[in-house]
VOBA-1610 file (N, C-alpha, C; in pm, whole numbers, padded with zeros to 5 digits, always signed):
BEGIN
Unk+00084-00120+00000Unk+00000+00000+00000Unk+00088+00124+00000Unk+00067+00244-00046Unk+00141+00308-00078Unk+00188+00413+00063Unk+00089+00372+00147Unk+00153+00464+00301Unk+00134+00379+00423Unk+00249+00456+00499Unk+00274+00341+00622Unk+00141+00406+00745Unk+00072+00491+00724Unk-00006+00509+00850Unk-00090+00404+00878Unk-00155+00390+00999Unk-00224+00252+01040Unk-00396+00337+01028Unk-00475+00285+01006Unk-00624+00351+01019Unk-00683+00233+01164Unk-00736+00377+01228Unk-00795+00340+01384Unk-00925+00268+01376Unk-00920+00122+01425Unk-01068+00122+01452Unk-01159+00200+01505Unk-01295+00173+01486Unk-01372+00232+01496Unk-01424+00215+01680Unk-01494+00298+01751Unk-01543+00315+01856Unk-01678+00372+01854Unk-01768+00282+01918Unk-01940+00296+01910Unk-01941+00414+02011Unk-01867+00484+02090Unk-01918+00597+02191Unk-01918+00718+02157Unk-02053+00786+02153Unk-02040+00921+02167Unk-01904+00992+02224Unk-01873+00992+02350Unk-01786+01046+02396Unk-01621+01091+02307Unk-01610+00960+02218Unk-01467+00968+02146Unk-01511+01064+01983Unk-01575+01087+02013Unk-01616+01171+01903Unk-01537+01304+01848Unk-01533+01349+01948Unk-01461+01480+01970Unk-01296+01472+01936Unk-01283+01366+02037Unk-01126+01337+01992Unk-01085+01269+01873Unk-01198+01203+01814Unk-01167+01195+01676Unk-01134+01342+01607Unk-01215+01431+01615Unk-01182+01532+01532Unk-01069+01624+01561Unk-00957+01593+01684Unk-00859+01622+01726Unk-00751+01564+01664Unk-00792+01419+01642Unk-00702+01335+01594Unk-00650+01306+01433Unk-00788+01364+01369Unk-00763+01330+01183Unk-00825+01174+01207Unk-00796+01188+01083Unk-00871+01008+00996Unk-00698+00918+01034Unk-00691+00767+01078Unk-00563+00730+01073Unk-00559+00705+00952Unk-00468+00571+00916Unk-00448+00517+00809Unk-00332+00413+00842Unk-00355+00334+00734Unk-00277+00188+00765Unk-00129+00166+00801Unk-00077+00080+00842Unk+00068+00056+00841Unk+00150-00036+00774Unk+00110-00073+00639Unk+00183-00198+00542Unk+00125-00093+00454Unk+00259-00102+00362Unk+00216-00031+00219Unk+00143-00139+00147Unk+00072-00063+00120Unk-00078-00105+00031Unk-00151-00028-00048Unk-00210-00072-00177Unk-00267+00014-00240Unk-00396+00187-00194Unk-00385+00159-00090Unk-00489+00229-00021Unk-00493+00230+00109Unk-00435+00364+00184Unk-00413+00416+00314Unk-00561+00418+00418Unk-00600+00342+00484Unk-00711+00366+00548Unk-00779+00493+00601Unk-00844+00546+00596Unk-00922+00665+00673Unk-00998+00631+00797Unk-01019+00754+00866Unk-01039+00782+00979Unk-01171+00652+00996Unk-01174+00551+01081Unk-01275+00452+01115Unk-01416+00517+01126Unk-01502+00457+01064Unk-01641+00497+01097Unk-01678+00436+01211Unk-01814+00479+01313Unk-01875+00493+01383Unk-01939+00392+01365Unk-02039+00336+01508Unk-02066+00206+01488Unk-02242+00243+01475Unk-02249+00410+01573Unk-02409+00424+01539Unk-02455+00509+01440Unk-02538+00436+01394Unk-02616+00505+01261Unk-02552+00446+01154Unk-02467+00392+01157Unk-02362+00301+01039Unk-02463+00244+00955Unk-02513+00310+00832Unk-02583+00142+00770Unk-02540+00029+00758Unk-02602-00096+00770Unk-02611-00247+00760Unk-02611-00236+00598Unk-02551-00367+00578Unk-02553-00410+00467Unk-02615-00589+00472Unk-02758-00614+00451Unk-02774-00761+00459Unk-02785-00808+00332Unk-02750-00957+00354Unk-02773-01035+00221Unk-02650-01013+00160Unk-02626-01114+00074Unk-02491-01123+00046Unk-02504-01022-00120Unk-02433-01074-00221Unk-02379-00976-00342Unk-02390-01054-00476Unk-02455-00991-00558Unk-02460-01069-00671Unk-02345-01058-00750Unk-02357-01135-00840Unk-02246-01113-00880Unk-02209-01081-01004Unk-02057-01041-01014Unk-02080-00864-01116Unk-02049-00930-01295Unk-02054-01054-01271Unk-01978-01039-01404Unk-02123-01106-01500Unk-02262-01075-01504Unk-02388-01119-01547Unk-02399-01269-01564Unk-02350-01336-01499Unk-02366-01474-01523Unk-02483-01519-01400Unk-02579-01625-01462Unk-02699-01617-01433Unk-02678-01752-01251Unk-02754-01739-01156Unk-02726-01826-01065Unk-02791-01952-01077Unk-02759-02021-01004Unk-02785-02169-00999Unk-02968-02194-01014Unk-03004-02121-00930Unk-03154-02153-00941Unk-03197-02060-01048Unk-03149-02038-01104Unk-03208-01941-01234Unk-03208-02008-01359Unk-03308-02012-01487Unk-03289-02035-01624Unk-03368-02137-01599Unk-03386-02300-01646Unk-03414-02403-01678Unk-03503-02400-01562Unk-03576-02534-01559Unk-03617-02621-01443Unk-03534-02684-01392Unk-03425-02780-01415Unk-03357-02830-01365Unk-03252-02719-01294Unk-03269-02599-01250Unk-03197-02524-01171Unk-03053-02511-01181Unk-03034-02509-01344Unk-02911-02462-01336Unk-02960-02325-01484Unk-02795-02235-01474Unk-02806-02127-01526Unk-02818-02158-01682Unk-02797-02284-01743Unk-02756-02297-01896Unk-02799-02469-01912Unk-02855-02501-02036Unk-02924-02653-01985Unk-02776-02756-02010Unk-02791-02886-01991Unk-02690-02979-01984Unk-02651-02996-02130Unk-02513-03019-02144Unk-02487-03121-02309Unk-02568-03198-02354Unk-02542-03222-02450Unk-02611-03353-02551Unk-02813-03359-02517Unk-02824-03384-02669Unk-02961-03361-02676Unk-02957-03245-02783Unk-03068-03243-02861Unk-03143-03179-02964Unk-03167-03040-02878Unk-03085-02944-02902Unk-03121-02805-02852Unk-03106-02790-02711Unk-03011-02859-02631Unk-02932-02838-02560Unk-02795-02788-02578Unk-02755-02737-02674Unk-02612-02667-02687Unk-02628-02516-02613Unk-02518-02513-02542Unk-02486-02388-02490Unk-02473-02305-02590Unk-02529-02181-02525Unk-02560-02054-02655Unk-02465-01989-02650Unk-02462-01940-02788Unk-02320-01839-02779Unk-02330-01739-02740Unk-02227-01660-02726Unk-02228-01517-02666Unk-02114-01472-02783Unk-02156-01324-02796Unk-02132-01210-02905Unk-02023-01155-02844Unk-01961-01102-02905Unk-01852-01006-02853Unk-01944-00861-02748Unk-02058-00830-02825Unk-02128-00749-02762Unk-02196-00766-02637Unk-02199-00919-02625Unk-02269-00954-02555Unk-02180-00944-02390Unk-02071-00943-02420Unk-01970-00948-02289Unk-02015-00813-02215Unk-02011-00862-02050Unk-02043-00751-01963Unk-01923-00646-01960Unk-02014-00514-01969Unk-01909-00410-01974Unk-01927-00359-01850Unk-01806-00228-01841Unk-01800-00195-01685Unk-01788-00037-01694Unk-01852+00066-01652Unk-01801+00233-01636Unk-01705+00224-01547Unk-01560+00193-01559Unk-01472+00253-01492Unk-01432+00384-01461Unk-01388+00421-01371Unk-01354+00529-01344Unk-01249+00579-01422Unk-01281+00708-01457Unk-01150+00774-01537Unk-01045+00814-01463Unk-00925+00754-01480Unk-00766+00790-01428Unk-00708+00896-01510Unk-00636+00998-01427Unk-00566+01141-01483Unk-00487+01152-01575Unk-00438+01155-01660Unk-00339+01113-01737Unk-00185+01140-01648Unk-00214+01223-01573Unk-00081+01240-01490Unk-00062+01138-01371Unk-00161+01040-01401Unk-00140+00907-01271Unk-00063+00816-01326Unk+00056+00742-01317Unk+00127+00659-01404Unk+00167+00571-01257Unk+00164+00424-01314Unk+00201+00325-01235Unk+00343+00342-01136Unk+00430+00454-01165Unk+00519+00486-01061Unk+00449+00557-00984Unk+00332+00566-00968Unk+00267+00667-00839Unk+00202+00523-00708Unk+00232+00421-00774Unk+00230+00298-00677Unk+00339+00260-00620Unk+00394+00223-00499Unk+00509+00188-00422Unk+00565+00058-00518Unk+00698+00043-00491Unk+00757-00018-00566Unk+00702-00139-00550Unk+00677-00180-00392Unk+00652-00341-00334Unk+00520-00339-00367Unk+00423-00234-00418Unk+00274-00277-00479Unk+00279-00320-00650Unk+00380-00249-00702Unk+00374-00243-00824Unk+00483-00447-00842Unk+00543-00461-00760Unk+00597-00577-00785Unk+00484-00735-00775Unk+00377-00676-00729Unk+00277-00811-00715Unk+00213-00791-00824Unk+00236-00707-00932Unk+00146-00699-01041Unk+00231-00730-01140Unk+00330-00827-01136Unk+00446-00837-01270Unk+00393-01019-01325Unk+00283-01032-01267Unk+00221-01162-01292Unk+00154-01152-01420Unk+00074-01000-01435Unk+00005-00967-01532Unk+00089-00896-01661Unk+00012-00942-01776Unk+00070-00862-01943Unk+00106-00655-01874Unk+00169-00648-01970Unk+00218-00525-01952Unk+00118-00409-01964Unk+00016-00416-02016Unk-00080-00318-02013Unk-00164-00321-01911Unk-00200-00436-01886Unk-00304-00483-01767Unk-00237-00434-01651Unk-00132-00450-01632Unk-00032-00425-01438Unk-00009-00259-01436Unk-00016-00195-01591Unk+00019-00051-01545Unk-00168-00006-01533Unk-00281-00096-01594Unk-00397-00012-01617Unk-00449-00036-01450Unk-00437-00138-01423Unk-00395-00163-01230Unk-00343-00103-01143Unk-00241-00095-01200Unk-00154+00059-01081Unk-00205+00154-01103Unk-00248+00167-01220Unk-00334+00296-01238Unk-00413+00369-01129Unk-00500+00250-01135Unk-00646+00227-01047Unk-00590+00223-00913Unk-00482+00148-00895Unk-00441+00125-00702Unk-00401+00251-00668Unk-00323+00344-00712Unk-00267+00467-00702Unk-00409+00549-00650Unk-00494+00578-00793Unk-00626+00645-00735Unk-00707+00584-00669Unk-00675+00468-00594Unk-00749+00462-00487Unk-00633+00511-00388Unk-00579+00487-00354Unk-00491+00520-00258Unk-00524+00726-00266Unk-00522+00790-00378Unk-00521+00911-00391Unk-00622+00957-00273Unk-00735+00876-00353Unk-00876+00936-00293Unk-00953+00911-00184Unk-00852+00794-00122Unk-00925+00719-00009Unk-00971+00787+00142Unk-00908+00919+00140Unk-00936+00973+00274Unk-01055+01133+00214Unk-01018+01173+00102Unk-01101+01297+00036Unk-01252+01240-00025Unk-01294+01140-00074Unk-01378+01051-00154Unk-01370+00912-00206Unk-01423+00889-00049Unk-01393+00700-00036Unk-01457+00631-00109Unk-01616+00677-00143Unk-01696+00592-00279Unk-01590+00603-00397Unk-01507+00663-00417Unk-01476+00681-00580Unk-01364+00595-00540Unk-01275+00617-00439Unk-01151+00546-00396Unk-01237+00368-00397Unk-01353+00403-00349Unk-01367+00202-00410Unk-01402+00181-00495Unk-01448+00295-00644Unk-01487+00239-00736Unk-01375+00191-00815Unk-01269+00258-00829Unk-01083+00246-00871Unk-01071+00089-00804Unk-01086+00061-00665Unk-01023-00050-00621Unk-01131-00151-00707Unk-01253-00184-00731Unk-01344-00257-00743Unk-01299-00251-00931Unk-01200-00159-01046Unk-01202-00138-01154Unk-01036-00247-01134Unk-00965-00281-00991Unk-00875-00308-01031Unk-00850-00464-01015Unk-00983-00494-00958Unk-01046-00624-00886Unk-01096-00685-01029Unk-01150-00642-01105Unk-01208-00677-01276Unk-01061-00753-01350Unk-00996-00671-01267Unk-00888-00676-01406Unk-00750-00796-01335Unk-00751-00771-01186Unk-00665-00909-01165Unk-00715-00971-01027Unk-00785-00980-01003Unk-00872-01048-00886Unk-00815-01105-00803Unk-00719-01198-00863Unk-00591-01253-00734Unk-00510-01185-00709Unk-00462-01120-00732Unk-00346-01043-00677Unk-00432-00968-00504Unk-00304-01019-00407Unk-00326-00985-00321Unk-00345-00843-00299Unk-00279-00751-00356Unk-00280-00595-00300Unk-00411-00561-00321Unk-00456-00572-00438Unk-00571-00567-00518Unk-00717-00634-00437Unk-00710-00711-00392Unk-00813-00753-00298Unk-00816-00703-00160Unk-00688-00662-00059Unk-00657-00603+00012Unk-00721-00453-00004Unk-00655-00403-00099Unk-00742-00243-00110Unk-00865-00279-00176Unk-00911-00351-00194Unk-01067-00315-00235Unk-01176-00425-00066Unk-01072-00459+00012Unk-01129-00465+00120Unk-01105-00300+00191Unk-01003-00284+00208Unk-01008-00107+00246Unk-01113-00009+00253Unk-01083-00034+00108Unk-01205+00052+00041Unk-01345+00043+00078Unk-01420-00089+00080Unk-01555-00143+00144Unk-01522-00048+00296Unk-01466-00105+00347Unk-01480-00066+00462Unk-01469+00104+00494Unk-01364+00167+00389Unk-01393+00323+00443Unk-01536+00360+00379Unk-01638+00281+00309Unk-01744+00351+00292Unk-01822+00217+00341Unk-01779+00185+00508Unk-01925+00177+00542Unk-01979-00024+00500Unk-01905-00069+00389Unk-01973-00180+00347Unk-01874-00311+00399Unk-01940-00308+00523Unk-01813-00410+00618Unk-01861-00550+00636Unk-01927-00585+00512Unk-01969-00716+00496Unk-01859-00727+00364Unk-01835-00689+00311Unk-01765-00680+00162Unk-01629-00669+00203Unk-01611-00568+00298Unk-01489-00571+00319Unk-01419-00661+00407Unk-01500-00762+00507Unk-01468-00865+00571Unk-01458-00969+00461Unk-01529-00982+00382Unk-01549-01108+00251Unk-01362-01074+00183Unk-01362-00957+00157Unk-01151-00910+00103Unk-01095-00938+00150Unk-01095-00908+00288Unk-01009-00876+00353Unk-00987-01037+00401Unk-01033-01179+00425Unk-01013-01279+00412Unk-00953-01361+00293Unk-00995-01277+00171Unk-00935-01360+00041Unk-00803-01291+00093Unk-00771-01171+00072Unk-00611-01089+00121Unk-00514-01189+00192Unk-00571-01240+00313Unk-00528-01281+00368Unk-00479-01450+00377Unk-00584-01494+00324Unk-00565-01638+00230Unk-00452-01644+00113Unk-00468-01521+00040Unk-00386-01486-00071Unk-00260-01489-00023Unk-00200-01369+00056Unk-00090-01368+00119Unk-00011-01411+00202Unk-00095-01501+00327Unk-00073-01544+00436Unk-00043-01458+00570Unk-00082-01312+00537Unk-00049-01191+00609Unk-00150-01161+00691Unk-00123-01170+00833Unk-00244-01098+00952Unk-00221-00910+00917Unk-00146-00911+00787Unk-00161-00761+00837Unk-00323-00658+00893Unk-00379-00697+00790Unk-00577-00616+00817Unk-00621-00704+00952Unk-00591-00799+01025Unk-00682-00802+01151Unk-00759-00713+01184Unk-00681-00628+01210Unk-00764-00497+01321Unk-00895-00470+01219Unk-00900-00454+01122Unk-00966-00442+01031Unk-01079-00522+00963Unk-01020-00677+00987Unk-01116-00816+01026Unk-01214-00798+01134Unk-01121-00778+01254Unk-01244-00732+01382Unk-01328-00639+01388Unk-01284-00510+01332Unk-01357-00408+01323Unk-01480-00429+01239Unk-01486-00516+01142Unk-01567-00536+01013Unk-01675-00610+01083Unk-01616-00716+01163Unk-01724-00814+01260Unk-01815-00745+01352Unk-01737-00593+01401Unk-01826-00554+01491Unk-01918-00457+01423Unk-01881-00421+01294Unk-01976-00343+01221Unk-02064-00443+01160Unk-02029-00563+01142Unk-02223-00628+01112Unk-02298-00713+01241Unk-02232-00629+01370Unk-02321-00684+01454Unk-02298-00774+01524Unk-02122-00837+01502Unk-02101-00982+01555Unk-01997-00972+01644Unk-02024-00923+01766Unk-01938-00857+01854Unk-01799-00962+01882Unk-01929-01086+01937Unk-01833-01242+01989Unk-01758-01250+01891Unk-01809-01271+01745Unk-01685-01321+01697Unk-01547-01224+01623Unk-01633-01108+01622Unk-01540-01011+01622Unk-01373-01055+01765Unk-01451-01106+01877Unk-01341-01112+01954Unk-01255-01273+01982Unk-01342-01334+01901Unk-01273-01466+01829Unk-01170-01453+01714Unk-01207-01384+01635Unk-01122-01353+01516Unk-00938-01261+01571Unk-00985-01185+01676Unk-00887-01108+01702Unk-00767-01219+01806Unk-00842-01266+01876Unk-00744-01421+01940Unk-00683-01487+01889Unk-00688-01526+01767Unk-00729-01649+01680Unk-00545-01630+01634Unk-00539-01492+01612Unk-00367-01464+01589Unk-00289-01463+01694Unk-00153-01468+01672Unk-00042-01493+01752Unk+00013-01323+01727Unk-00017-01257+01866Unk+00012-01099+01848Unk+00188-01054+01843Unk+00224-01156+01881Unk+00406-01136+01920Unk+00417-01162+01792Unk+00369-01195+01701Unk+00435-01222+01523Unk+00383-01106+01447Unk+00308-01018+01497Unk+00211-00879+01444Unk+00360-00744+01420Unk+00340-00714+01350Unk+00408-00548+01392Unk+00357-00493+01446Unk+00454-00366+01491Unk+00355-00316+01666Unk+00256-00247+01629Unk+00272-00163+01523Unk+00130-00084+01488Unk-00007-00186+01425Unk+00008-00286+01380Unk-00092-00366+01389Unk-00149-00400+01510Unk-00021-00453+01630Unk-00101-00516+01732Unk-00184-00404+01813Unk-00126-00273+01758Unk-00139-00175+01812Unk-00312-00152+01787Unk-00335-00167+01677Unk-00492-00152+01549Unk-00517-00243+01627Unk-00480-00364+01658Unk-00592-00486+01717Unk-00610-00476+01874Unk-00584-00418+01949Unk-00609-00391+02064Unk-00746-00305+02070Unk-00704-00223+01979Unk-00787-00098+01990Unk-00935-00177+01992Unk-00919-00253+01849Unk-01040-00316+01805Unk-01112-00417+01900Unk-01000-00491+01966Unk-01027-00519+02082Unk-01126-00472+02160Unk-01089-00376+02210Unk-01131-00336+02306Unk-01280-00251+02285Unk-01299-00228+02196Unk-01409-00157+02108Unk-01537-00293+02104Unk-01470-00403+02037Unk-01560-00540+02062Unk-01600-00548+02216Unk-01497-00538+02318Unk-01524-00562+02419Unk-01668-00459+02491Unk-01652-00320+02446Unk-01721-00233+02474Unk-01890-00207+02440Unk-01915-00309+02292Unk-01969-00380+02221Unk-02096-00452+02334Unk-01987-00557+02401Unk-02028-00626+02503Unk-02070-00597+02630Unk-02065-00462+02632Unk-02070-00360+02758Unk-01963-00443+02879Unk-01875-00494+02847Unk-01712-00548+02921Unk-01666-00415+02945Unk-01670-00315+03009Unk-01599-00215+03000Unk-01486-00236+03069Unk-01475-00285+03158Unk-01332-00323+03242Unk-01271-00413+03175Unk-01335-00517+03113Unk-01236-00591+03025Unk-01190-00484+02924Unk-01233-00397+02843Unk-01209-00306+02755Unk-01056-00258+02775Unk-01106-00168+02883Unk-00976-00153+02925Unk-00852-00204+02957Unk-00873-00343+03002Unk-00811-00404+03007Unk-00672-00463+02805Unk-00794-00490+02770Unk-00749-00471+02621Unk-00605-00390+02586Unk-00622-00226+02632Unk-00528-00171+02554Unk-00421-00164+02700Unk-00428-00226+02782Unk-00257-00269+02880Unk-00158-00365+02793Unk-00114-00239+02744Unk-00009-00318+02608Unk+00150-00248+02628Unk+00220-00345+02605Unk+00330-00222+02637Unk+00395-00112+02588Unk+00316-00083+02443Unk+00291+00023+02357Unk+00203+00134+02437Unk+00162+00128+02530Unk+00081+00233+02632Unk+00182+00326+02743Unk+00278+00373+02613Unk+00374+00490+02732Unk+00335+00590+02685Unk+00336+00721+02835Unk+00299+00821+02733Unk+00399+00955+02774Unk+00492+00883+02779Unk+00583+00933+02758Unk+00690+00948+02616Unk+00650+00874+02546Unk+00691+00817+02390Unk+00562+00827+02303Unk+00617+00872+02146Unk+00491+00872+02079Unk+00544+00805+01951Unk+00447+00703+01875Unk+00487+00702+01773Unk+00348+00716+01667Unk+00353+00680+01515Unk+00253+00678+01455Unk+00050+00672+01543Unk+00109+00509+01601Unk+00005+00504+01650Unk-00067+00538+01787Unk+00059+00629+01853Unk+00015+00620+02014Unk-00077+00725+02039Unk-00150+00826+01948Unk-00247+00917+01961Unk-00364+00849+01955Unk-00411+00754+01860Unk-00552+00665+01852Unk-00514+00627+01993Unk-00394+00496+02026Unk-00444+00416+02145Unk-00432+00511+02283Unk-00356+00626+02321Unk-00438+00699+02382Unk-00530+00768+02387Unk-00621+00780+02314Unk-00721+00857+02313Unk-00845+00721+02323Unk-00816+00619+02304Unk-00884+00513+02296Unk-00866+00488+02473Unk-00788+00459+02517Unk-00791+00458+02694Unk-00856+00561+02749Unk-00834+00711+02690Unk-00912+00805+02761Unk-01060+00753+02757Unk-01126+00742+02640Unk-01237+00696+02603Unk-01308+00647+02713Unk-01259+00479+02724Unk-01319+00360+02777Unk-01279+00423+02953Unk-01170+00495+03032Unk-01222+00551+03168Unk-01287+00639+03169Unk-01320+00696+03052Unk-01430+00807+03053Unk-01558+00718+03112Unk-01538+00640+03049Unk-01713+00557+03061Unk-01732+00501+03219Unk-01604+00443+03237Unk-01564+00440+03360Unk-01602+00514+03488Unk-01634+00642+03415Unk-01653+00779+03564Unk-01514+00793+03578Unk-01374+00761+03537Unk-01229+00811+03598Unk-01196+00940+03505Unk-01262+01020+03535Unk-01241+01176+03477Unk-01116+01228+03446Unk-01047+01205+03625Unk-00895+01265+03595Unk-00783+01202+03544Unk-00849+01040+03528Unk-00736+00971+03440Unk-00755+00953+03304Unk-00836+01048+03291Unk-00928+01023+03149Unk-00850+01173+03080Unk-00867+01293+03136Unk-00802+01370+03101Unk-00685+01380+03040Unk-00613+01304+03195Unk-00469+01259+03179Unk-00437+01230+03001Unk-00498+01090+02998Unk-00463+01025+02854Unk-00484+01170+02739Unk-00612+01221+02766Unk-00632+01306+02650Unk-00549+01412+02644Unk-00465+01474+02682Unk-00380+01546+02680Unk-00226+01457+02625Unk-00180+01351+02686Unk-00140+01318+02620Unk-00128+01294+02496Unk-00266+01257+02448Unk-00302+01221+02280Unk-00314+01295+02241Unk-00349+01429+02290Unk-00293+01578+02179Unk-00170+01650+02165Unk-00066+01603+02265Unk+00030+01638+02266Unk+00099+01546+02156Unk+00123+01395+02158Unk+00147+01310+02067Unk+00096+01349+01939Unk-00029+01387+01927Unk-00061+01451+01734Unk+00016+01543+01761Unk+00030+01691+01789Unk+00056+01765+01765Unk+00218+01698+01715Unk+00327+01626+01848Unk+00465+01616+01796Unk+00479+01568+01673Unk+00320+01472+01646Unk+00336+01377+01503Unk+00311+01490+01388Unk+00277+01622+01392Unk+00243+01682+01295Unk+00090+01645+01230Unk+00037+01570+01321Unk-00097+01464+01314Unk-00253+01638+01287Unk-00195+01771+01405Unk-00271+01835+01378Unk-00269+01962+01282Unk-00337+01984+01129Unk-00268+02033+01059Unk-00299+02185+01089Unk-00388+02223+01148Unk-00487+02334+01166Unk-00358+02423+01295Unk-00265+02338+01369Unk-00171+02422+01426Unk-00041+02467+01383Unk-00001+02593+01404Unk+00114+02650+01345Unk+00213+02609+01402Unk+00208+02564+01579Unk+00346+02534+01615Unk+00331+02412+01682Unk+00412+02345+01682Unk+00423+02167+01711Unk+00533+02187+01860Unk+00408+02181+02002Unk+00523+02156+02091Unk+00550+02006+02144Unk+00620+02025+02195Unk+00700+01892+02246Unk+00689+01883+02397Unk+00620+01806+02495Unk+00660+01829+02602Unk+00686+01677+02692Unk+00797+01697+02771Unk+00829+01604+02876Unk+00887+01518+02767Unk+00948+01505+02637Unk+01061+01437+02624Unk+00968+01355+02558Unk+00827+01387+02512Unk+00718+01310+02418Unk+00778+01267+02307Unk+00870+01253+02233Unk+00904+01146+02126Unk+01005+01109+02140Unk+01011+01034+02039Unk+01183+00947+02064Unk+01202+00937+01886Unk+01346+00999+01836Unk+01297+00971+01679Unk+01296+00861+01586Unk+01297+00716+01695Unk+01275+00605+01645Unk+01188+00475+01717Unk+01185+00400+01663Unk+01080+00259+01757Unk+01156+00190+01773Unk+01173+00174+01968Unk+01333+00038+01946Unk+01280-00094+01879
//
């Protein structure tokens, strides 16, 4: 994906609301075709039920014949499969790419999973992964119509299913994007999207297994800003469950100094403030939130301020 930021799960409480808008939209931490945006909200979220037809017009099983299939069987007098026209092939309105978007606007390690495909096809792909990645935090429907134009064109390729799970999910369609974000991961063998797996579970409602799915990995094999994303999500499932003490419990990680900041330590403090907010612990709730604005600000996280202070020795300019 083409940027290393991690995108924050999402949190069902009013209360973190605010500090979302302190914080910006995150975004992912494995380069990938498409940087995550700021997590949606769990209330008022539309549902998506029922599963997805499917895009390429081919007719389903119980459709056509009596015998319930889409096309009748071989052999026999007027049983031959019918032809199809050149015209007849399903077409697609792709989205129009800039002419100034060229497949070097994809990271090198995205553009290298596409050397499977003919030479026109892997740059008309990067094309598409680039503008999704462009648009994914300014206009996330269009950022998935690019990922869903690049899914047509090589379907296996892991990046490619990866960002068009992204994509589902920054607009909302976290049945689709749980359905990706499993091929991704089948594809690659990479827990990188967990946090993103769980989050998807708790956006259609499935809290438990939202917190099955997040177990299910071995977190000491995670990078820290992942395990970092899966705590969060964690703990958000847990909250789900009205577990609020387990919640909290969740983000006692040893990524919880706040005395050190890195990419991700503004979400997961502001995510602790959160859950003792709910708590009634006001002044330790504060605590965190000051921290987590001090941490954006050192990260350059808030763009709306002119001067970036530093206090008590808040960063370190590397992750041991």
């Amino acid at each position: 994906m083409p940027n290393e930021d991690e995108r924050r799960p999402r949190r069902n409480d009013d209360s973190n609301s605010r500090r979302n808008d302190r914080q910006g939209p995150g975004s992912s931490d494995r380069s990938s075709a498409a940087g995550r945006s700021g997590a949606p909200r769990r209330d008022g979220a539309p549902r998506r039920d029922g599963g997805y037809q499917r895009r390429d017009g081919a007719p389903s099983r119980d459709s056509g014949t009596a015998g319930g299939r889409g096309f009748p069987q071989r052999g026999g007098a007027g049983r031959e499969r019918p032809e199809r026209s050149f015209d007849d092939r399903p077409r697609f309105n792709d989205p129009e790419v800039p002419e100034e978007i060229t497949p070097q606007d994809l990271p090198t390690a995205a553009r290298n999973e596409l050397k499977t495909l003919s030479k026109e096809n892997a740059e008309q792909v990067a094309r598409h992964l680039a503008m999704a990645a462009k648009l994914i935090h300014e206009d996330p429907p269009l950022a998935h119509e690019h990922a869903l134009a690049a899914s047509r064109r090589a379907g296996r390729i892991a990046i490619v299913r990866e960002t068009l799970g992204i994509t589902a999910y920054a607009t909302e369609d976290f049945a689709l994007a749980l359905r990706e974000l499993r091929t991704f991961r089948r594809i690659s063998g990479k827990d990188d999207q967990i946090a993103l797996m769980v989050d998807s579970e708790r956006g259609i409602g499935r809290a438990d297994r939202a917190l099955e799915t997040g177990r299910a990995v071995d977190r000491a094999k995670l990078p820290t800003s992942v395990r970092v994303a899966l705590a969060i999500a964690m703990s958000g499932a847990r909250l789900d469950l009205g577990q609020t003490d387990l919640a909290l419990g969740e983000l006692e990680i040893p990524e919880l100094d706040p005395d050190r900041a890195f990419e991700w330590s503004p979400a997961l403090f502001y995510a602790r403030a959160a859950v003792l907010e709910d708590l009634g612990r006001e002044e330790e709730s504060q605590f965190w939130v000051s921290r987590g604005d001090a941490a954006s600000d050192a990260l350059g996280l808030n763009d709306d301020e002119d001067e970036i202070i530093i206090e008590d020795g808040l960063i370190e300019d590397g992750e041991e």
